[in-house]
Structures are given as C-alpha cells and as structure tokens.
Backbone as a chain_set.jsonl record, in Angstrom:
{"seq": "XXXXXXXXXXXXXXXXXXXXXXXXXXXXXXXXXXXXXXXXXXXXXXXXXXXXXXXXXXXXXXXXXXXXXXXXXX", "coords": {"N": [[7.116, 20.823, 14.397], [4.967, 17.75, 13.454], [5.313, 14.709, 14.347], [5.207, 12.191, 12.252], [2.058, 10.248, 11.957], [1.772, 6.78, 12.512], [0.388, 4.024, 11.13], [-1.296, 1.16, 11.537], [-1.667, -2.424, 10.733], [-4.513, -3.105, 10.416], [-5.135, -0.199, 9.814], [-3.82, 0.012, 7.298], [-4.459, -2.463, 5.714], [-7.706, -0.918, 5.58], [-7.304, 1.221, 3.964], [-6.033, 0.394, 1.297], [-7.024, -1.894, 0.464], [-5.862, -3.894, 0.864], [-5.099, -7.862, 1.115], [-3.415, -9.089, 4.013], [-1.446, -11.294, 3.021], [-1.132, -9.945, 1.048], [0.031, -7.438, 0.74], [2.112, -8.367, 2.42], [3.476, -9.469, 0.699], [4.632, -7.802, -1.425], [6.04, -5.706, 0.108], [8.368, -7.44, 0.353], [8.923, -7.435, -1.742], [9.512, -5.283, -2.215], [7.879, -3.326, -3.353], [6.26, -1.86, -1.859], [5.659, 0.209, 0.858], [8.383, 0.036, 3.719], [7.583, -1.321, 6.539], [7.524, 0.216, 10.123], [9.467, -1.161, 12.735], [7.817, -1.371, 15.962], [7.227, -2.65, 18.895], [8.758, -5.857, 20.124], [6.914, -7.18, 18.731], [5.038, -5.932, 16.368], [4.24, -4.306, 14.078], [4.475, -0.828, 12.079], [3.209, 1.727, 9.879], [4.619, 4.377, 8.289], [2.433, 7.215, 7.545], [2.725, 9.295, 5.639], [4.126, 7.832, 4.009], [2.593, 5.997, 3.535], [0.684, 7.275, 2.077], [1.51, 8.233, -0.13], [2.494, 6.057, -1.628], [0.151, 5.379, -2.439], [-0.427, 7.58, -3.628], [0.964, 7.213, -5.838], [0.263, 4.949, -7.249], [-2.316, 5.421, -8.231], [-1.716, 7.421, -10.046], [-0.223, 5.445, -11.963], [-2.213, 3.794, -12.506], [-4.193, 5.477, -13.761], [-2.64, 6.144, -16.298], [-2.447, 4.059, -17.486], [-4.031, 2.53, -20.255], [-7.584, 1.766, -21.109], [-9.591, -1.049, -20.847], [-10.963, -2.306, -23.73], [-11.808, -5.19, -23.883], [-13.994, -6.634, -23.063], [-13.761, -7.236, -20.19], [-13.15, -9.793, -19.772], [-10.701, -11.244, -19.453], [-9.846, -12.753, -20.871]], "CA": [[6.658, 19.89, 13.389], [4.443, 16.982, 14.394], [5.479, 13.5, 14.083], [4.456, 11.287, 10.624], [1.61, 9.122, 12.287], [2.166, 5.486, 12.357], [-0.677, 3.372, 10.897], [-1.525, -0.362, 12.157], [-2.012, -3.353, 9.535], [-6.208, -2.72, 9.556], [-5.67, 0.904, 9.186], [-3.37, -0.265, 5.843], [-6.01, -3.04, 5.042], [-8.674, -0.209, 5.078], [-6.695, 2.164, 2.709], [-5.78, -0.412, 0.653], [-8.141, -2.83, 0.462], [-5.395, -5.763, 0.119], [-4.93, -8.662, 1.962], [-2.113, -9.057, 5.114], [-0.481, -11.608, 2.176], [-0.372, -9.105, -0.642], [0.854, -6.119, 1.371], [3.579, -8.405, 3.125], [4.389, -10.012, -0.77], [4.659, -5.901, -2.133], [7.181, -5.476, 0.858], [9.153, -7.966, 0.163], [9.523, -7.215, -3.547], [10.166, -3.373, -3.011], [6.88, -2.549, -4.099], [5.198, -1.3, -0.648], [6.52, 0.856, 2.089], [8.79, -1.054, 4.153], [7.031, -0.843, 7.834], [8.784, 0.672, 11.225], [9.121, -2.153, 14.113], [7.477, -0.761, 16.835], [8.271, -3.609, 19.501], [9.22, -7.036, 19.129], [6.074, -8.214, 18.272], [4.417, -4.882, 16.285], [5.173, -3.238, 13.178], [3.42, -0.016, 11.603], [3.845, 2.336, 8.621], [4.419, 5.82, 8.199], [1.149, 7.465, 7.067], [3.205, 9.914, 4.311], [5.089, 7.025, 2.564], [1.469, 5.289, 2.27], [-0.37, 8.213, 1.008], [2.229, 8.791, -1.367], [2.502, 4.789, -2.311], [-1.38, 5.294, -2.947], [-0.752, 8.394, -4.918], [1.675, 6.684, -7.169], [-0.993, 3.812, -7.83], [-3.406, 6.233, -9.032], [-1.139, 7.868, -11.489], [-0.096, 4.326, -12.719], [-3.735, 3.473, -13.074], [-4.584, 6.872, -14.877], [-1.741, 6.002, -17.228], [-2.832, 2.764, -18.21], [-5.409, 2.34, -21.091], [-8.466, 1.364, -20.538], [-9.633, -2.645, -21.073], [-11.957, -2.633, -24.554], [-12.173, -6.241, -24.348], [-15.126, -6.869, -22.461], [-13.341, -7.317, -18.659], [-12.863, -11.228, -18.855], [-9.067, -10.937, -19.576], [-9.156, -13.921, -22.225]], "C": [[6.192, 18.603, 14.068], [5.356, 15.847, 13.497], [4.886, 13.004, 13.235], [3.975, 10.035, 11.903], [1.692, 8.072, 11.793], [0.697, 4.655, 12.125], [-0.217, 1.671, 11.521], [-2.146, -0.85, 10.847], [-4.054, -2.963, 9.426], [-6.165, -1.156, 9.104], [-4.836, 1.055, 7.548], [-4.599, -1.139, 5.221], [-7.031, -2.034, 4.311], [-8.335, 0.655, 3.865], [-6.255, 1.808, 1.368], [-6.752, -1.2, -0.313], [-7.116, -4.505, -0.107], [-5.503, -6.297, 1.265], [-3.448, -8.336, 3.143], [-1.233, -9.853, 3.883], [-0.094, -10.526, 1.204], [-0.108, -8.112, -0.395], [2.283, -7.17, 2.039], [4.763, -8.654, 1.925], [4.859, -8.412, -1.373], [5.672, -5.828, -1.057], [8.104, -6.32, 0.816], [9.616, -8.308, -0.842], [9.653, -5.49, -3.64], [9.135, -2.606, -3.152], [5.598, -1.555, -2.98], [6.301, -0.437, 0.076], [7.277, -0.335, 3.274], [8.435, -0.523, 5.902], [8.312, -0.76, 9.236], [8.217, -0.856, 12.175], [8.97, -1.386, 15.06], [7.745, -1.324, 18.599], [8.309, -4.814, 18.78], [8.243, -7.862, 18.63], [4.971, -7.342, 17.086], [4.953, -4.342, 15.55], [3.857, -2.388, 12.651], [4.32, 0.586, 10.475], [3.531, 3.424, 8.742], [3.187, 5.883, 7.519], [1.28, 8.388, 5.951], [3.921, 8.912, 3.42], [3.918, 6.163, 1.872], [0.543, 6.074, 1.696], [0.382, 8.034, -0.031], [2.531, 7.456, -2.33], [0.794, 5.035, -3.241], [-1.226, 6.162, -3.703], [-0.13, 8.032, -6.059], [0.62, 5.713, -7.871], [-1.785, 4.672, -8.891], [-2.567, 6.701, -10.212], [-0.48, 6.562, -12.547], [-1.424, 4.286, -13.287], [-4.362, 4.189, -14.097], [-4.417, 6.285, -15.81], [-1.967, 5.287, -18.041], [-4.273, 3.116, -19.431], [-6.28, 1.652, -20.522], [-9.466, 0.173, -21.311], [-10.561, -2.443, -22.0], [-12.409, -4.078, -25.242], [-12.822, -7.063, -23.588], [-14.751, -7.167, -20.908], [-12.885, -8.691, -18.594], [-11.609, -11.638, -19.22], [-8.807, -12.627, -20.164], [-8.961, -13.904, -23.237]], "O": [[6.771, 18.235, 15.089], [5.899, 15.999, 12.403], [3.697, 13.317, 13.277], [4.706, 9.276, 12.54], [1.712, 8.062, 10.562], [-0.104, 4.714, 13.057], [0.89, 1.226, 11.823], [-2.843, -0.198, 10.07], [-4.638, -2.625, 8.396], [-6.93, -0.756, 8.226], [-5.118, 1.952, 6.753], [-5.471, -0.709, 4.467], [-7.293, -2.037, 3.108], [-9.082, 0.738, 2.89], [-6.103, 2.616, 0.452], [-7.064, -1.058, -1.495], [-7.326, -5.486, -0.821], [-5.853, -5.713, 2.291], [-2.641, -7.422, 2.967], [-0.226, -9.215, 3.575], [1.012, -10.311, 0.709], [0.115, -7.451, -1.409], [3.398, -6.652, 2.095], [5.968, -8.407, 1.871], [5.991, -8.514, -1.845], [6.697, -5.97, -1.724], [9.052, -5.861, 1.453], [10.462, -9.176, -1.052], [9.809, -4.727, -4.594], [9.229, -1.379, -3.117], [4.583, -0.908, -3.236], [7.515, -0.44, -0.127], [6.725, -1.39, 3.582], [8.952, 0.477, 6.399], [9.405, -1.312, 9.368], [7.111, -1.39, 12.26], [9.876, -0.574, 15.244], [8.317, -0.611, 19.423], [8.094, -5.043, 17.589], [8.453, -8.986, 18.175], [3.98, -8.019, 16.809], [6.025, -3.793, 15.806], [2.69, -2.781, 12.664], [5.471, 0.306, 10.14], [2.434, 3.76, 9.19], [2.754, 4.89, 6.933], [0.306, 8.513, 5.209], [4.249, 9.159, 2.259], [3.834, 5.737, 0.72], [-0.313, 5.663, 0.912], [-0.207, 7.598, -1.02], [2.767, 7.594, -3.53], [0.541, 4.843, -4.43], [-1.794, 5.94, -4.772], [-0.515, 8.403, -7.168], [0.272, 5.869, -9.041], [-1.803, 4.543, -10.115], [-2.837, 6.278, -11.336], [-0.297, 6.754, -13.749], [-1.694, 4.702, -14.414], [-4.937, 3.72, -15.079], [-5.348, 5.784, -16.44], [-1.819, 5.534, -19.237], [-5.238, 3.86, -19.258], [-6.019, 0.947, -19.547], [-10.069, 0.511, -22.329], [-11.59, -2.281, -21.345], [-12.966, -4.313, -26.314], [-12.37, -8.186, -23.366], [-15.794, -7.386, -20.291], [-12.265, -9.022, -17.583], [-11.609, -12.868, -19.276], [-7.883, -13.406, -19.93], [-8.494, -14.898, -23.793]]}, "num_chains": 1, "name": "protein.A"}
C-alpha cells in the first residue's frame, strides 16, 4: 500500500482556491484538515483527508437551495 501523498500550501491554494488566512482560520475552528509538520519550519496535508474535505463541500453546496434573490445578498 502506497503512502497518502502530502500536499504543500499552493497545492491546497490550487484545490481550494482560498487564501493562506482562510485555510489557516478553517483549521483552527475544526473546519479544515489539520496539517502534518513535516520539519520545524514545513507543514503539509494528507491528500485523502482534502479530497474528502472537498467532497463534503460539494454535498453541502448541493444541499443548499439555490439564491432566488438576485445574488446581491441584501
């Protein structure tokens, strides 16, 4: 069995598309994968806990209704 590759903060960025703040704020409310320290200066993230963070999104998103009040959320 191979090893669960370890992603680096741009290859989360890219999959994502959040910022370095709003992936570190989501980890420090629970709501992200919590990343491996790699050394003392270097952390990464399994690449099955963020598919599977991303597949939960999507089925939230599904779930949700969909905005019939023109997009400008006033």
């Amino acid at each position: 069995m191979l090893a669960d590759q370890i992603l680096r903060f741009p290859d989360i960025k890219a999959a994502t598309g959040l910022s370095r703040t709003t992936i570190w704020r989501l980890v420090r409310s629970g709501n992200f994968p919590v990343p491996l320290k790699i050394t003392h200066h270097a952390v990464g993230w399994r690449r099955s806990e963020v598919v599977e963070w991303l597949s939960t999104r999507k089925s939230i998103m599904n779930s949700q209704p969909s905005r019939t009040d023109g997009g400008d959320g006033v």
